[in-house]
C-alpha positions in Angstrom: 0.0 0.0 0.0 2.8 2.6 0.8 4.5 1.4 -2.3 1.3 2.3 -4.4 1.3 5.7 -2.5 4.3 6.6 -3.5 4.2 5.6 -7.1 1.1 7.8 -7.2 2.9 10.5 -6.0 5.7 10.8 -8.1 3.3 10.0 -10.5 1.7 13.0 -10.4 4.9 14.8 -10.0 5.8 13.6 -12.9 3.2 14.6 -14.8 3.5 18.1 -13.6 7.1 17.9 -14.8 5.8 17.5 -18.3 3.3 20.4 -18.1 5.3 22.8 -16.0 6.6 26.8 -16.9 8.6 29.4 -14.7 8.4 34.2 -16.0 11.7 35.7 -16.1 13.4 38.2 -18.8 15.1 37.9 -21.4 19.0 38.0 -20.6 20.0 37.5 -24.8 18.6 40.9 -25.0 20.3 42.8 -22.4 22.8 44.2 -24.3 20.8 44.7 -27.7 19.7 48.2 -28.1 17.1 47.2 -30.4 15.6 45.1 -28.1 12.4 47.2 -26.8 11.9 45.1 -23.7 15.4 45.8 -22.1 13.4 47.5 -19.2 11.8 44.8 -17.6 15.4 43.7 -16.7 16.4 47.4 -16.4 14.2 49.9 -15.8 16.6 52.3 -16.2 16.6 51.6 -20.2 15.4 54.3 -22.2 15.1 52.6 -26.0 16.9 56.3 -27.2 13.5 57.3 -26.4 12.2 56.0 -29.6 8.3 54.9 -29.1 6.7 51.7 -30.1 3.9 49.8 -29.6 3.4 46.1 -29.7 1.3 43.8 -31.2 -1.5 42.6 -29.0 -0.8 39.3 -26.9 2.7 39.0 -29.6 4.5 41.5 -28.4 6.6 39.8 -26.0 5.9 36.5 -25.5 8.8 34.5 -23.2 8.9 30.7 -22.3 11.5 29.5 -20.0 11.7 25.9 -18.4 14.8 26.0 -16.0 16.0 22.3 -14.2 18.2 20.2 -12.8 15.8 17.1 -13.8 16.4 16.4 -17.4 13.6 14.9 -19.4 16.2 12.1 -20.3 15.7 11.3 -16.4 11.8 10.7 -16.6 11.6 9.1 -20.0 13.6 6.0 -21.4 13.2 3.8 -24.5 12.1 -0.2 -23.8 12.0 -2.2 -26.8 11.2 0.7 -28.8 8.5 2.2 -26.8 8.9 5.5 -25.0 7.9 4.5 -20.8 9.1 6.2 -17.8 10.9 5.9 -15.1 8.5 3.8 -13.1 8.5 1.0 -15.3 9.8 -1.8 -13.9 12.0 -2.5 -17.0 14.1 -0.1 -16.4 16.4 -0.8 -13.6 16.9 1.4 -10.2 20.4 1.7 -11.1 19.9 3.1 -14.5 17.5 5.4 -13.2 19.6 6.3 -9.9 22.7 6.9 -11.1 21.8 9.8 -13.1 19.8 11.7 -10.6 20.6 14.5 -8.2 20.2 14.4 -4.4 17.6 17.0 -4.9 16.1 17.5 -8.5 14.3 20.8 -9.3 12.1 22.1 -12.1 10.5 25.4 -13.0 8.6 26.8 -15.6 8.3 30.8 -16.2 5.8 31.9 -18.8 5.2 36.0 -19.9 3.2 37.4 -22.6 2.7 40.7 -22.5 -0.9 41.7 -24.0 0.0 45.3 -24.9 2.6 47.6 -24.1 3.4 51.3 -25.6 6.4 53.2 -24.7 6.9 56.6 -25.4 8.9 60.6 -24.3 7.2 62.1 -22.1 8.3 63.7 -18.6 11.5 64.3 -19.6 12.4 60.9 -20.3 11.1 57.4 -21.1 7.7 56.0 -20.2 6.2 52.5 -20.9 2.7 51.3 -20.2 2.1 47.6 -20.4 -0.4 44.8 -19.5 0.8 41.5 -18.8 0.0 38.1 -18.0 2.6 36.0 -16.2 2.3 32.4 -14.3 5.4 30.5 -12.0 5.2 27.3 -11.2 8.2 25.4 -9.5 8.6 21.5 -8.1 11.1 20.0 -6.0 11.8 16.2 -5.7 14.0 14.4 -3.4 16.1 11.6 -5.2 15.2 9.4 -2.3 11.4 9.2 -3.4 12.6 7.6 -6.6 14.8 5.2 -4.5 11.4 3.9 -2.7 9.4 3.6 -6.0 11.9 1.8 -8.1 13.2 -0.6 -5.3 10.0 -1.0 -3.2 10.4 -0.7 1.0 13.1 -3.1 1.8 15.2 -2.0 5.3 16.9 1.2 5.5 16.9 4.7 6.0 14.6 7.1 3.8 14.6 10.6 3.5 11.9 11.9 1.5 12.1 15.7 2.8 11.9 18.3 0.4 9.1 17.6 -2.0 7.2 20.3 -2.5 5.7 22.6 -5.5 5.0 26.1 -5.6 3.0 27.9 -8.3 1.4 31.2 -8.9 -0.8 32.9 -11.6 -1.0 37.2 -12.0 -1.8 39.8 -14.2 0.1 43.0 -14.1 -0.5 46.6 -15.0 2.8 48.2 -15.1 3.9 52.0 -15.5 7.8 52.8 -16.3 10.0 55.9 -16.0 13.3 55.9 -17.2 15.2 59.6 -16.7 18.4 61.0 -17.9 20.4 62.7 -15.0 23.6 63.5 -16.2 26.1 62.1 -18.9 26.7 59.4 -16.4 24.1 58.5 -14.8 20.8 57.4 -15.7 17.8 55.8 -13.6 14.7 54.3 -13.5 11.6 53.0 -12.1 8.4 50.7 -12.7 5.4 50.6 -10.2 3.4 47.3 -11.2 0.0 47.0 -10.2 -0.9 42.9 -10.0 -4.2 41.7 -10.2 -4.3 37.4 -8.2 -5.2 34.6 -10.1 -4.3 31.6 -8.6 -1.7 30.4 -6.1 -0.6 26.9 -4.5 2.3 26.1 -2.3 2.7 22.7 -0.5 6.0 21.8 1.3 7.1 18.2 3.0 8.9 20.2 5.8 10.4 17.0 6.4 9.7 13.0 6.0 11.7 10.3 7.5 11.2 6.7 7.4 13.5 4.1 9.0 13.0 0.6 8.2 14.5 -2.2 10.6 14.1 -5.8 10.6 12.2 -5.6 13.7 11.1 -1.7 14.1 9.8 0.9 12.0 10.3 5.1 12.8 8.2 7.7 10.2 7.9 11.2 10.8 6.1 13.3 8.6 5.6 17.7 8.6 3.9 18.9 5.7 1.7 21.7 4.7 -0.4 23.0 1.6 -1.7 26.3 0.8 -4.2 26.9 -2.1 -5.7 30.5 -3.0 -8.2 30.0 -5.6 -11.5 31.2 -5.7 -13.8 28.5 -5.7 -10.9 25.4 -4.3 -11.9 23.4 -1.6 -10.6 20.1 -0.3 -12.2 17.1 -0.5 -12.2 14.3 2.2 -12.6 11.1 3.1 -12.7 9.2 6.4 -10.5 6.8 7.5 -12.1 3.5 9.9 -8.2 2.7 10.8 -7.2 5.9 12.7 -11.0 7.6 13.0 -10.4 11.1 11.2 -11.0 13.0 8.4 -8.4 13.5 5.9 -7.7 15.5 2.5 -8.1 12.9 -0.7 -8.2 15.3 -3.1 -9.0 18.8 -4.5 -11.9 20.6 -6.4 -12.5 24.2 -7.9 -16.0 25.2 -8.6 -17.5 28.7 -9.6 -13.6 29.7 -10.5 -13.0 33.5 -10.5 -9.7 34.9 -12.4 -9.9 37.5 -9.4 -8.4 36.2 -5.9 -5.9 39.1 -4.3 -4.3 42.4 -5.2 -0.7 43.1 -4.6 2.0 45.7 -5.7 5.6 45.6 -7.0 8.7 47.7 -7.7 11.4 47.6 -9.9 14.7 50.1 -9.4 17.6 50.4 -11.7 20.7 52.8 -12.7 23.3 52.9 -15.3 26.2 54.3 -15.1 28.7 55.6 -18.0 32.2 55.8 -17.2 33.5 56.3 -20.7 32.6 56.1 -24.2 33.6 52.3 -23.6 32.4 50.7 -20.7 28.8 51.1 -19.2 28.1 49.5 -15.8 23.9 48.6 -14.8 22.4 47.1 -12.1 18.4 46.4 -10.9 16.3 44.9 -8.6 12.9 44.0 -10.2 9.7 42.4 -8.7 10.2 43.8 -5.4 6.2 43.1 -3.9 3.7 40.9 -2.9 -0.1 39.6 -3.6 -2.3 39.4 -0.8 -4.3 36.5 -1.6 -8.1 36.7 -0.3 -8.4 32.9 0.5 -5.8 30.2 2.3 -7.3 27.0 2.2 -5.2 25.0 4.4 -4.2 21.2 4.6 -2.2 20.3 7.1 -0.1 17.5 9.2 -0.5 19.8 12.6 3.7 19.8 12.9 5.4 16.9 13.2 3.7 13.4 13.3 5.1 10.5 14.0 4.5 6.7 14.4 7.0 3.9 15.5 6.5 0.3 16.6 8.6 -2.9 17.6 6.0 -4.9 18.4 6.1 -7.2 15.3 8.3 -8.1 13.2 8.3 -6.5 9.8 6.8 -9.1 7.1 5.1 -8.0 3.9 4.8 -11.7 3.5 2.7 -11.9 6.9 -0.9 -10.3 6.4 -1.3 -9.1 9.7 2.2 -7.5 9.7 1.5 -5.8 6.7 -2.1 -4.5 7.6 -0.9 -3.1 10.6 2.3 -1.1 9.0 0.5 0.3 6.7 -2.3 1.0 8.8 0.3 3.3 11.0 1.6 4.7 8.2 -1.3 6.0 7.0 -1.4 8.6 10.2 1.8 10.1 8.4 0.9 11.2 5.3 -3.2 12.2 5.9 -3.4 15.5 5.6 -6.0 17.3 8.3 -8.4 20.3 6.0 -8.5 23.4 8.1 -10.9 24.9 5.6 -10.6 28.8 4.8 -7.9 30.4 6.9 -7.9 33.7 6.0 -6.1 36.2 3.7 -2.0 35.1 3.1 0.9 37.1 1.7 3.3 35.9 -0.8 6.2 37.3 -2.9 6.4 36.9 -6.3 10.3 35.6 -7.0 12.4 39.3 -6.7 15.5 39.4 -9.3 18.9 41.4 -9.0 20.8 42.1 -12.4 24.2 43.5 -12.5 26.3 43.7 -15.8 29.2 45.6 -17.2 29.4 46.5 -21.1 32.4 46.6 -23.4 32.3 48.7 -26.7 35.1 47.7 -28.7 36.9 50.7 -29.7 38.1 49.5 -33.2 34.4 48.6 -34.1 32.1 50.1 -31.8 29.0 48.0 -33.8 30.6 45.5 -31.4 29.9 45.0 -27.4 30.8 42.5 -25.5 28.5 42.1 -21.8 28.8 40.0 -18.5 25.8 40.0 -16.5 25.0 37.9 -13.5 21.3 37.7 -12.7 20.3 35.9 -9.3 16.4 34.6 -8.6 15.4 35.1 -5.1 12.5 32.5 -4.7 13.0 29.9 -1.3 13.5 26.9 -2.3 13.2 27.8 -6.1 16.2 30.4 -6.1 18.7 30.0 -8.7 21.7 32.1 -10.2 22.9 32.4 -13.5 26.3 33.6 -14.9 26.4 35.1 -18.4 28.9 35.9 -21.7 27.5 37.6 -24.5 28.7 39.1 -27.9 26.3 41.6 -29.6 26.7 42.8 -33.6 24.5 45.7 -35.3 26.3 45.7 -38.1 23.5 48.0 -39.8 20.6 50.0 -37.9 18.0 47.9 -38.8 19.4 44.2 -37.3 21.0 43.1 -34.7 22.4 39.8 -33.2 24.0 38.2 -30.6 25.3 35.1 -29.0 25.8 34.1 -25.4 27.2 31.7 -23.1 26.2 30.8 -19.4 26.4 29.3 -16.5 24.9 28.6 -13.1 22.5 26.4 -10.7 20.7 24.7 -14.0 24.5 24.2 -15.6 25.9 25.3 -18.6 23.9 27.1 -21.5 24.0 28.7 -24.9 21.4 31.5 -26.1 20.9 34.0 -28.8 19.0 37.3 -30.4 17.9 38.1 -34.1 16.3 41.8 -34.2 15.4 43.0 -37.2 14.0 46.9 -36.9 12.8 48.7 -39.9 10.9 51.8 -40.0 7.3 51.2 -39.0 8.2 47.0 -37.9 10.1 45.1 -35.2 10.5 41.7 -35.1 12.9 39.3 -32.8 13.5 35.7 -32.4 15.7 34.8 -29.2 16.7 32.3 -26.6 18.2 31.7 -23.2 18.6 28.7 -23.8 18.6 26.4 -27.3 17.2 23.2 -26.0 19.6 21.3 -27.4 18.4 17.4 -28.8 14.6 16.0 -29.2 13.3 12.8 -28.1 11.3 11.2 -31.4 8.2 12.9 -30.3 9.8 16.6 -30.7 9.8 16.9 -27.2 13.2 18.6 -25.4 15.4 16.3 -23.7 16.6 19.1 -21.4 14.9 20.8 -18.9 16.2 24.1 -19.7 14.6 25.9 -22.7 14.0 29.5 -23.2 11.8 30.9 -26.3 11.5 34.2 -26.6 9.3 35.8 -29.3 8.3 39.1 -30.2 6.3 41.6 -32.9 6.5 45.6 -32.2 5.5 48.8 -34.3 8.7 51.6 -33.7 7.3 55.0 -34.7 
């Protein structure tokens, strides 16, 4: 019974895994100044204050899926046949030995719905709409361990597993301004609408198997803001309570919380060749207006030595798993009341090189670090950008950081009237038969504007 549980849980973990997106911006286009969107990394970005406005829902539209699970980890090929992990013909070794202790996958999505940017207040402005989602899942290698080699004696860790994701529209105002011939700054004020948000966390989960005594500790909790959730429940003859077996949503409302965030940013000339930025972006919250809660109440935990353990022995078995099952049932508090969360802040700092023999030529570093709990991640980045003539631009880049090594790139072609770019964080690199990316980390960034 425990083994099914598990299976059924990484299960659906895995099927999240296949579905899951995580919103950032794009770093390929830091260092393009045809790129219109530089200020949602920078606010302090001032397009030469050239306006534009974009094409509804296509303006911006950016895809990222950032991991340290590979889909070469999930899916294998069995006599020709694409399976998964949890087939039992493909052996816990095979799938083992290429797994981290602690695997972790996000997915970012942002389309902006309409954006104009314009001179006015002497400097840059930008209005935008956007919609943006986050969703993030952690899985602890030892889960995998239990599925593929069933509960035999030992020691299993299973803390960690969690999943986090959020849903928001956003209203954003930006002001870049021209101080000097050094410095510039700027500013966005983002007002965001809630859609949606879920967190649940296995604070930790411990289960020691001996040959005559068993220890399992279990802390978790979930969190669900969404109008119209609520938890559904069954009851439970072994241990007489109520417990969370599932989830519904009915009489769903794209309207759950209000919130506000801030971006900041300055750049600073020192010479005709080198430019030095920095910014802090989504700096805010959403209050959410609901927190239905599910919950372990702490730390539970169940141990016995009263038997021997015996899957082979009926009663043995019936009353382990009967135990067991007070560790992972989940109690439904119901509506607890309004919640804050953040919505994953970012810091970017980068320097820019002009090459003096061919100043169509920059070369940029940039680091750009995610603060998001659990899901938090840095990135280290190289990049090369050419605008050989004023109306295209490329470049090429080359990073590294928590998700391991990556390769990205920008096309921008800008004539008078039309703006069009094709970029990437992140090429994803080799597809399984089904056009589906073997790695985890893919970035498409697309994009149709009107410069005037």
């Amino acid at each position: 019974m425990k083994h099914n549980i598990i299976r059924l849980l990484l299960s659906a973990t895995l099927a999240s895994l296949t579905l899951g997106a995580s919103a950032q911006n794009l770093q390929a286009g830091y260092f393009d100044d045809n790129y219109l969107y530089r200020y949602q990394a920078n606010p302090a970005f001032g397009n030469d204050g050239k306006g534009f406005v974009s094409m509804p829902g296509l303006g911006n539209l950016n895809i990222t899926t950032n991991g340290t699970l590979s889909l070469r980890n999930i899916f294998y090929n069995l006599n020709g046949q694409t399976t998964t992990l949890l087939n039992p013909g493909i052996s816990a070794s095979e799938v083992l030995n290429g797994m981290k202790e602690h695997s972790r996958i996000g997915l970012d999505l942002r389309e902006t719905i309409i954006a104009v940017g314009f001179k006015a207040l002497k400097g840059y402005n930008t209005v935008s709409v956007s919609a943006r989602a986050s969703l993030g899942i952690g899985l602890p290698k030892e889960i995998v361990r239990l599925a593929k080699e069933g509960v035999e004696n030992g020691v299993y860790d299973l803390s960690n597993l969690g999943a986090t994701a959020r849903g928001w529209a956003e209203i954003a105002f930006n002001h870049s301004h021209q101080i000097n011939k050094q410095w510039r700054v700027g500013g966005s004020f983002k007002f965001l609408v809630g859609i949606g948000s879920f967190d649940a966390h296995v604070k930790a989960a411990n289960l020691k198997l001996y040959n005559d005594q068993y220890i399992g500790e279990v802390d978790a909790t979930a969190h669900a803001s969404i109008k119209g959730f609520e938890w559904e429940t069954d009851y439970n003859d072994h241990t007489n309570r109520h417990y969370v077996s599932g989830m519904n949503v009915d009489g769903f409302s794209p309207v759950n919380g209000f919130g506000a965030a801030f971006d900041l940013g300055a750049v600073y000339t020192l010479n005709k060749d080198w430019e030095f930025s920095l910014a802090f972006t989504d700096l805010g919250f959403i209050s959410w207006n609901t927190d239905f809660t599910a919950t372990t109440d702490g730390l539970q935990s169940v141990s016995t030595d009263s038997f021997a353990f015996n899957v082979d022995n009926s009663d043995s078995w019936d009353k382990f798993t009967d135990n067991l099952t007070k560790l992972y049932e989940l109690e439904n508090k119901g509506d607890t009341g309004s919640r804050l969360t953040g919505i994953g802040a970012t810091m970017t700092a980068a320097a820019q090189y002009t090459l003096p023999v061919y100043r169509n030529l920059k070369f940029g570093f940039m680091n750009t670090t995610r603060i998001n709990g659990d899901f938090s991640w840095t990135d280290f980045r190289l990049s090369a950008t050419v605008e050989p003539v004023k109306i295209f631009s490329a470049g090429v880049n080359v990073g590294y950081g928590t998700f391991g090594a990556r390769f990205g790139g920008i096309i921008n072609l800008k004539v008078p009237g039309f703006n069009l770019f094709i970029a990437s964080d992140c090429f994803p690199g080799k597809f399984a038969k089904q056009y589906v990316p073997l790695n985890s980390n893919v970035n498409v960034n697309f994009g149709i504007n009107f410069p005037f």
